[in-house]
C-alpha positions as CSV (number, residue, x, y, z in Angstrom):
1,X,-115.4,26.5,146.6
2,X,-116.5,23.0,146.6
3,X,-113.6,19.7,146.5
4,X,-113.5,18.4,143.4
5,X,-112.7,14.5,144.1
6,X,-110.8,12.7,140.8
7,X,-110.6,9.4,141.1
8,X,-108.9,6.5,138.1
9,X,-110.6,3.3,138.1
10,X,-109.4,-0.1,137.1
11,X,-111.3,-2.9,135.8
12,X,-110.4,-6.0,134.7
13,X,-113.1,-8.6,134.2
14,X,-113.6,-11.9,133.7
15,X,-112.5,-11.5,130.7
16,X,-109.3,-11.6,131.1
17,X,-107.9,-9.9,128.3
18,X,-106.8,-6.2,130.2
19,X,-107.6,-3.5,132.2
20,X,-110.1,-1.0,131.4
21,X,-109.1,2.6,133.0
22,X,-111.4,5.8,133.5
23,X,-110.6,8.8,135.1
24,X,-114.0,10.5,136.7
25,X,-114.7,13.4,139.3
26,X,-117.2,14.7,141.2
27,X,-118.0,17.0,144.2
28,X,-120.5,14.8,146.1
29,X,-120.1,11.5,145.1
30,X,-123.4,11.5,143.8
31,X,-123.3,13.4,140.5
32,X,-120.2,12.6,138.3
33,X,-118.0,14.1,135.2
34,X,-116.0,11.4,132.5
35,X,-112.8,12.8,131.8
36,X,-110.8,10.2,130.9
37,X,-110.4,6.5,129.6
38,X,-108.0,4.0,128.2
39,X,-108.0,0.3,128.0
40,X,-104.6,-1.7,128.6
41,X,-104.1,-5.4,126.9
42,X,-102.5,-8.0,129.1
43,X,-99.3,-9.6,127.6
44,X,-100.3,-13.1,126.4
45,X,-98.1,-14.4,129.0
46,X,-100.3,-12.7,131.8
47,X,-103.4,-13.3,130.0
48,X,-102.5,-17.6,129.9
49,X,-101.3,-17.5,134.1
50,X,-104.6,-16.1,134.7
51,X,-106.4,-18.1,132.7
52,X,-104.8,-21.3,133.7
53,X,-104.9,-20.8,137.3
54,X,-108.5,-19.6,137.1
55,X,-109.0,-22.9,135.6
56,X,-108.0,-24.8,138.9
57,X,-109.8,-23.5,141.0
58,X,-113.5,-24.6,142.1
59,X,-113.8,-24.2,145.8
60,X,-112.3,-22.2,148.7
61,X,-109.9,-25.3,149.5
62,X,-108.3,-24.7,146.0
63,X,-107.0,-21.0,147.1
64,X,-105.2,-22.5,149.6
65,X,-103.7,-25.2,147.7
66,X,-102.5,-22.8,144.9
67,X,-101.6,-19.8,147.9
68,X,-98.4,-19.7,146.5
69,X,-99.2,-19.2,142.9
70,X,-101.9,-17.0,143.5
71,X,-99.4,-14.7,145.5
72,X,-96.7,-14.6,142.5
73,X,-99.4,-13.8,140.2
74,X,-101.3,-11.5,142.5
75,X,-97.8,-9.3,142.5
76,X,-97.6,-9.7,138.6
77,X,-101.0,-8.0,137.9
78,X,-100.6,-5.2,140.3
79,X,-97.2,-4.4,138.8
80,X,-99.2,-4.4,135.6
81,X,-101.5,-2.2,137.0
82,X,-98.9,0.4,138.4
83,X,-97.4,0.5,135.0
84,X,-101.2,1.8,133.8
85,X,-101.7,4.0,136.7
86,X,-97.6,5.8,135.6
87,X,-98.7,5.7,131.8
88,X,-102.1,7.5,132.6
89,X,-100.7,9.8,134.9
90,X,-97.7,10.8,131.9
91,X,-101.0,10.7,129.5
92,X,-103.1,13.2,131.0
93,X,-100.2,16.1,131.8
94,X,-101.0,16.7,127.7
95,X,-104.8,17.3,128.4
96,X,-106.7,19.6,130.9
97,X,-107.7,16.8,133.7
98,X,-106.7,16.7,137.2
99,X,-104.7,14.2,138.1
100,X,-106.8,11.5,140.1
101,X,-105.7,11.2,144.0
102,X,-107.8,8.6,144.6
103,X,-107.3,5.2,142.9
104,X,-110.7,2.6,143.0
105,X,-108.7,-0.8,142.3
106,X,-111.0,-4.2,141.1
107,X,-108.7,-6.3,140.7
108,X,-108.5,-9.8,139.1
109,X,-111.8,-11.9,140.3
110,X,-110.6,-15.0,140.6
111,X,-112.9,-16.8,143.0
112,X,-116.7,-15.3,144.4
113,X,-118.9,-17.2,147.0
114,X,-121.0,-15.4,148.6
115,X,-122.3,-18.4,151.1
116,X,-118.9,-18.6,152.3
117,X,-118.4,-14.9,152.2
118,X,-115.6,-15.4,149.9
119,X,-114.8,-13.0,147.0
120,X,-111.3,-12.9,146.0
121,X,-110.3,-10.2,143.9
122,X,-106.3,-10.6,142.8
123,X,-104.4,-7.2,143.3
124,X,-102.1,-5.7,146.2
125,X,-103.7,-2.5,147.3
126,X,-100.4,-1.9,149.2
127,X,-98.4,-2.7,146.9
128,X,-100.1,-0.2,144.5
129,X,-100.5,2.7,147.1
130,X,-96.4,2.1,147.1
131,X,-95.6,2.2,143.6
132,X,-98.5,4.9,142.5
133,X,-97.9,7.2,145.7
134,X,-101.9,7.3,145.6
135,X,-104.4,6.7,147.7
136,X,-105.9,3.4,146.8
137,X,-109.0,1.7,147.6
138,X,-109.7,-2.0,147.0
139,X,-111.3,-5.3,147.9
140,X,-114.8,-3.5,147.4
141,X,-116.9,-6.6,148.3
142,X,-115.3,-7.6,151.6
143,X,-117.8,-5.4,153.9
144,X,-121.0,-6.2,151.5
145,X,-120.4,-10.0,152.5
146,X,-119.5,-9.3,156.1
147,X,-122.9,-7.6,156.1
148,X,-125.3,-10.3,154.5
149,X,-124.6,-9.0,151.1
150,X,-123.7,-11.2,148.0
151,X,-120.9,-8.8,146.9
152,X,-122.2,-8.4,143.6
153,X,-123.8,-6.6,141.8
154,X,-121.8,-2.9,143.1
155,X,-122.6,-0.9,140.2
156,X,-126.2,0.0,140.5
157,X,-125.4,3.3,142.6
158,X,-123.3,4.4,139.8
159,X,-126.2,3.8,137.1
160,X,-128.4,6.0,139.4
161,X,-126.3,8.5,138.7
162,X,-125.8,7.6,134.9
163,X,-129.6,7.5,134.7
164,X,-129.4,10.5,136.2
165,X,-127.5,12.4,133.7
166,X,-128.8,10.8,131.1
167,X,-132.6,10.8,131.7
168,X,-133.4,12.8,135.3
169,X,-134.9,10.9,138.0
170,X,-138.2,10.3,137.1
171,X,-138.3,7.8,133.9
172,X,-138.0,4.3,134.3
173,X,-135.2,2.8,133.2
174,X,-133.6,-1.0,133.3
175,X,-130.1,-1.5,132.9
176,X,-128.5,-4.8,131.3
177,X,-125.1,-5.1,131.7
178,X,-123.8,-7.9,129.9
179,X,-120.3,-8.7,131.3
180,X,-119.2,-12.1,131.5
181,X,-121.7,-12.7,134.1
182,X,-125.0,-10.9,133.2
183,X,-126.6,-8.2,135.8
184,X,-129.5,-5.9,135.7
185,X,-130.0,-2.5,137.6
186,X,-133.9,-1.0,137.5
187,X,-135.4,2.0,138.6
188,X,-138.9,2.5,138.7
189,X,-140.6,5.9,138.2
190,X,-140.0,8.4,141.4
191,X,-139.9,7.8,144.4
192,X,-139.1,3.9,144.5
193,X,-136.1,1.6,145.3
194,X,-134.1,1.2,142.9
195,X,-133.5,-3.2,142.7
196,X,-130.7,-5.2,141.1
197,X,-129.3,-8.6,140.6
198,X,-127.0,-10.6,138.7
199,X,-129.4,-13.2,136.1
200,X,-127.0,-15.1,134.7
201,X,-124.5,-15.7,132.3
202,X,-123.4,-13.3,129.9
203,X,-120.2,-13.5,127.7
204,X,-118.8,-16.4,129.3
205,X,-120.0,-19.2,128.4
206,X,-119.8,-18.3,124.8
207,X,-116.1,-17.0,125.2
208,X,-115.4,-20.2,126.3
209,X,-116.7,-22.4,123.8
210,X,-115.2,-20.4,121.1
211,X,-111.3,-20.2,122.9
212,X,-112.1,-24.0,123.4
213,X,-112.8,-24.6,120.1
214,X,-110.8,-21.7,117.6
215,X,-107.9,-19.6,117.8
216,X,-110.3,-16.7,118.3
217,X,-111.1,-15.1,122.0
218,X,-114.6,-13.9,121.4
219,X,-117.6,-14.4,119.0
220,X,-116.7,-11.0,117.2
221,X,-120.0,-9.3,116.2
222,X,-121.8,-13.1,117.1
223,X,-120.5,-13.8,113.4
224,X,-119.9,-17.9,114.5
225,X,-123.4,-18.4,116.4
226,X,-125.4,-16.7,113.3
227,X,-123.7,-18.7,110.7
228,X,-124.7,-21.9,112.6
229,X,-128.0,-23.9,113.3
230,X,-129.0,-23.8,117.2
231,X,-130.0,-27.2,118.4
232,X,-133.5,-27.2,120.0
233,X,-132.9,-30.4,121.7
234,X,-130.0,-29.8,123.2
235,X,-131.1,-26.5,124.4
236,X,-133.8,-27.4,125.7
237,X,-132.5,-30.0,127.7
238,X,-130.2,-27.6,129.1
239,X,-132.5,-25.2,129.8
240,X,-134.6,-28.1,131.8
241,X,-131.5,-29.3,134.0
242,X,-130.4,-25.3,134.2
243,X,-130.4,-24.9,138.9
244,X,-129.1,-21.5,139.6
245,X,-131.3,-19.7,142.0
246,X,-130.9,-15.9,141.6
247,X,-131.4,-15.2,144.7
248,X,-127.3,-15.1,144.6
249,X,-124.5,-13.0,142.6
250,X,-123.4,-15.0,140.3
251,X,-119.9,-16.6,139.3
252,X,-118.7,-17.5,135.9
253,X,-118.2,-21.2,137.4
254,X,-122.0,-21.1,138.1
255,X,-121.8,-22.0,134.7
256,X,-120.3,-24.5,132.3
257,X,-120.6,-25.4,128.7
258,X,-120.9,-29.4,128.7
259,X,-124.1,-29.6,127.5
260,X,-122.9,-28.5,124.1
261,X,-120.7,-30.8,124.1
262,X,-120.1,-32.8,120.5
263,X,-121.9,-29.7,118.4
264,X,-119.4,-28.0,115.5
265,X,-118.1,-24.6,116.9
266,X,-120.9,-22.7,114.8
267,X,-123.7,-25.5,116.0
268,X,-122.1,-24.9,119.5
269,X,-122.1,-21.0,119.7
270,X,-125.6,-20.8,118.1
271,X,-127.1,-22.8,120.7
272,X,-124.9,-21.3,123.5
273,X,-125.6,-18.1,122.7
274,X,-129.7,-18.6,122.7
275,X,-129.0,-20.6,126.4
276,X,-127.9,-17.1,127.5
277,X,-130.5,-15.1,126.1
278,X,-133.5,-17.6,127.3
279,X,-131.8,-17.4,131.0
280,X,-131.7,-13.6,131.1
281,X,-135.2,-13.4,129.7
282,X,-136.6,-15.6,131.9
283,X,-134.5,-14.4,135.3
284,X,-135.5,-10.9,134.2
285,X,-138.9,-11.6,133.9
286,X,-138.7,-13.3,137.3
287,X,-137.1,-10.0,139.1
288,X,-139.5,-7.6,137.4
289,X,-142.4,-9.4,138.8
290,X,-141.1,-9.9,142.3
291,X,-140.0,-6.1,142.8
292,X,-143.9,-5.9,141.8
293,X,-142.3,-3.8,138.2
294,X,-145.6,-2.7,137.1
295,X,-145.6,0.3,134.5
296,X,-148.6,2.3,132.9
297,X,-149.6,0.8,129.8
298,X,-147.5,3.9,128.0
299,X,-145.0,4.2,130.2
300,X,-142.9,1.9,129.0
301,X,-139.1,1.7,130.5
302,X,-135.6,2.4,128.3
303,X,-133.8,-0.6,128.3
304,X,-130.1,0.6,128.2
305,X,-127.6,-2.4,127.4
306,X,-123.8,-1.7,128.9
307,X,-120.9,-4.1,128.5
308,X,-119.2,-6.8,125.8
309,X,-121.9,-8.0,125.2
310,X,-123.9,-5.1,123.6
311,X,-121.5,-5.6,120.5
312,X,-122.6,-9.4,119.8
313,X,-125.2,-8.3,117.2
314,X,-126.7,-11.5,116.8
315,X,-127.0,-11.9,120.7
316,X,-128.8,-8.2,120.9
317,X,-131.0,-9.6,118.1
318,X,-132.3,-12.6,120.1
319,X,-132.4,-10.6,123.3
320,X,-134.3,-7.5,121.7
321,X,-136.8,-10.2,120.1
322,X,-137.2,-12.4,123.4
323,X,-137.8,-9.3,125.2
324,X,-140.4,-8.1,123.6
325,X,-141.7,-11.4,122.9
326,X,-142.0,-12.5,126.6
327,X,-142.0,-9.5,128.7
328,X,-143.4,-7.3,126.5
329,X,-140.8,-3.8,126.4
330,X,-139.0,-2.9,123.2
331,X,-137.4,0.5,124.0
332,X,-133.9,-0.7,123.3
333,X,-130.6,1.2,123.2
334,X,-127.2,0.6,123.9
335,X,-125.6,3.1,126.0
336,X,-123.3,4.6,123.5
337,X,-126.2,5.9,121.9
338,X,-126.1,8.5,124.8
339,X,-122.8,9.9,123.8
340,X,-120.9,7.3,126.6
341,X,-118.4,5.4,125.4
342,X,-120.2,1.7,126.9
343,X,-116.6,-0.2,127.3
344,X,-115.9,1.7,130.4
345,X,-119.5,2.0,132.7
346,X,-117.6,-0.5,135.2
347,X,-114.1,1.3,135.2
348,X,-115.9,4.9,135.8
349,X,-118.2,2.6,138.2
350,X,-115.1,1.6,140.5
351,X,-113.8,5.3,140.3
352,X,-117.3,6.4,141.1
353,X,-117.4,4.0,144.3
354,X,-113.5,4.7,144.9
355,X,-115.3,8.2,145.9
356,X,-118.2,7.1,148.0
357,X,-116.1,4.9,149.8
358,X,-113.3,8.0,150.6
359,X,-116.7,10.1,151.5
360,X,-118.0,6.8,153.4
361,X,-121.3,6.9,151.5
362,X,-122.7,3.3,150.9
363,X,-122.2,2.1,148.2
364,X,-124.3,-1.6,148.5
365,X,-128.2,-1.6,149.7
366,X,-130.5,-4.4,151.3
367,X,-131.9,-4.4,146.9
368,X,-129.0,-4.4,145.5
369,X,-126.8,-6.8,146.7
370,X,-129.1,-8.4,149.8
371,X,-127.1,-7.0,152.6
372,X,-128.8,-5.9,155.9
373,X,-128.5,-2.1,155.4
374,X,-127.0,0.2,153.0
375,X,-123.1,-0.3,153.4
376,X,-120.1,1.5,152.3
377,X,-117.3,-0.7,151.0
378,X,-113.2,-1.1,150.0
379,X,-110.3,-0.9,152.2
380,X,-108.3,2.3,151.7
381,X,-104.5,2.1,152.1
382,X,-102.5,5.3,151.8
383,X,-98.9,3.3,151.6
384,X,-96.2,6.2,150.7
């Protein structure tokens, strides 16, 4: 009989606000089964140290400056994570799952740079392996950069094998995962690469202008941008003076939200939020036509939308309508249309690659994330 591998993902993104969790297995690290998932808030004490520190820091001289700090609150959010790892473990004695032996740890981005081969993802893998008595895998991006890559995006293998299950190999398919960065996964019909790249922002900048400006975290439902007026000049101006190449991954401090500056918080998150639709039109548009995506006039692809940002209706509204409007596909669907539950794709991802990297299967590619060849990835600590 086959080995059934079970791996637990973590995710916390650049959000901030938790740690998504997903159990997953699978024989081959190729095809996978969801078992399992659970998202865990950060205290508002945790949520503020991260926030604040991730605040200071702009360049790689800053993580040295703030070592210390980063090192306190490094142990903090793996202890965090050890409690989630216990309470899932207690969890999932009440249902038939195996318990996962291999744990596929993110971490806490808190600086990425790819031209200094820099990603910095806050979490002990050590210190977890100790405290979980699991096998743990982390610091995913380190051997993508080593090798030319960008370190980002990682999850396209694990939408091949999404697509997979949800459509078979052979229909073209584009994902859009809006995160707070905003990254795109496409597959032509058979027998092509499949190519990927981050294209800009996604939930950031909007997050931030609305925690800047209200008590709220989020724009729930894009309630604040619909109810206000965008203003053209503004946004047009920033469109104009926007000079991120996407030839690189992308970081949320690529980013910033000055140009809005003086606008009322409904003014500010309406124009905000049509920035980051024109910049993901236009940067997709720009990747389809230099992976030469050319369909049959009736072959149009499914555009499945993963991530945060998929619940911002008024966001998906502009996005669907831009699409269509300068690019010219309107299949649209959010993944949870498929029966997947679309606020865990990157926890299951992390499990998914938590696999491939115990099988030493790449999990990066030369179209994916730029690196010379297909790489595998994470450092694996077994620490009991």
């Amino acid at each position: 009989m086959a080995k059934i591998y079970t791996a637990l993902g973590l995710m916390s993104g650049t959000s901030m606000d938790g740690v998504d969790a997903s159990i997953i297995s699978s024989i081959d690290g190729i095809q996978y089964d969801e078992n399992f998932n659970r998202y865990y808030e950060y205290d508002r004490e945790l949520y503020q140290n991260i926030s604040i520190i991730r605040d200071k820091i702009f360049t790689s001289a800053d993580l040295k400056k703030l070592s210390k700090e980063l090192k306190l609150l490094e142990k903090k959010i793996t202890l965090f994570h050890a409690k989630v790892v216990n309470d899932l473990s207690q969890s999932v004695k009440r249902f038939p799952i195996s318990r996962p032996e291999i744990i596929g740890f993110h971490g806490q981005t808190i600086f990425h740079n790819p031209e200094e081969k820099i990603s910095v993802q806050l979490g002990d893998g050590k210190l977890l392996s100790q405290l979980s008595k699991k096998t743990v895998i982390y610091d995913f991006r380190k051997n993508d950069l080593k090798n030319g890559g960008q370190g980002a995006p990682l999850t396209p293998i694990f939408h091949q094998s999404l697509r997979d299950k949800v459509y078979g190999n052979s229909i073209p398919v584009i994902f859009i995962n809006i995160g707070g960065i905003t990254n795109v996964t496409c597959f032509h019909a058979l027998d092509k690469d499949m190519f990927a790249s981050d294209i800009g922002p996604g939930n950031c900048l909007i997050d931030e202008w609305v925690r800047k400006h209200s008590k709220k975290k989020y724009d729930k439902n894009g309630l604040i941008a619909k109810s206000g007026i965008t203003n053209k000049l503004i946004l047009e101006q920033a469109l104009d003076n926007f000079g991120v190449t996407f030839n690189n991954s992308l970081d949320i401090k690529d980013f910033d939200i000055s140009f809005a500056r003086g606008l009322s918080l409904e003014d500010g998150a309406s124009t905000i939020t049509n920035f980051t639709v024109e910049i993901i039109t236009k940067s997709l548009k720009k990747l389809l036509d230099e992976n030469e995506y050319v369909l049959d006039d009736h072959l149009f692809p499914n555009i499945i939308v993963c991530g945060g940002g998929r619940k911002n209706k008024y966001l998906m509204d502009l996005l669907k309508k831009n699409i269509l409007e300068k690019i010219g596909y309107n299949k649209f669907q959010i993944i949870d249309e498929h029966n997947i539950d679309g606020d865990f794709i990157e926890s299951q991802a992390f499990a998914f690659l938590a696999i491939r990297s115990f099988l030493n299967l790449s999990i990066s590619f030369p179209k994916t994330t730029g690196c010379k060849k297909p790489c595998t990835g994470g450092v694996l600590v077994k620490n009991y």
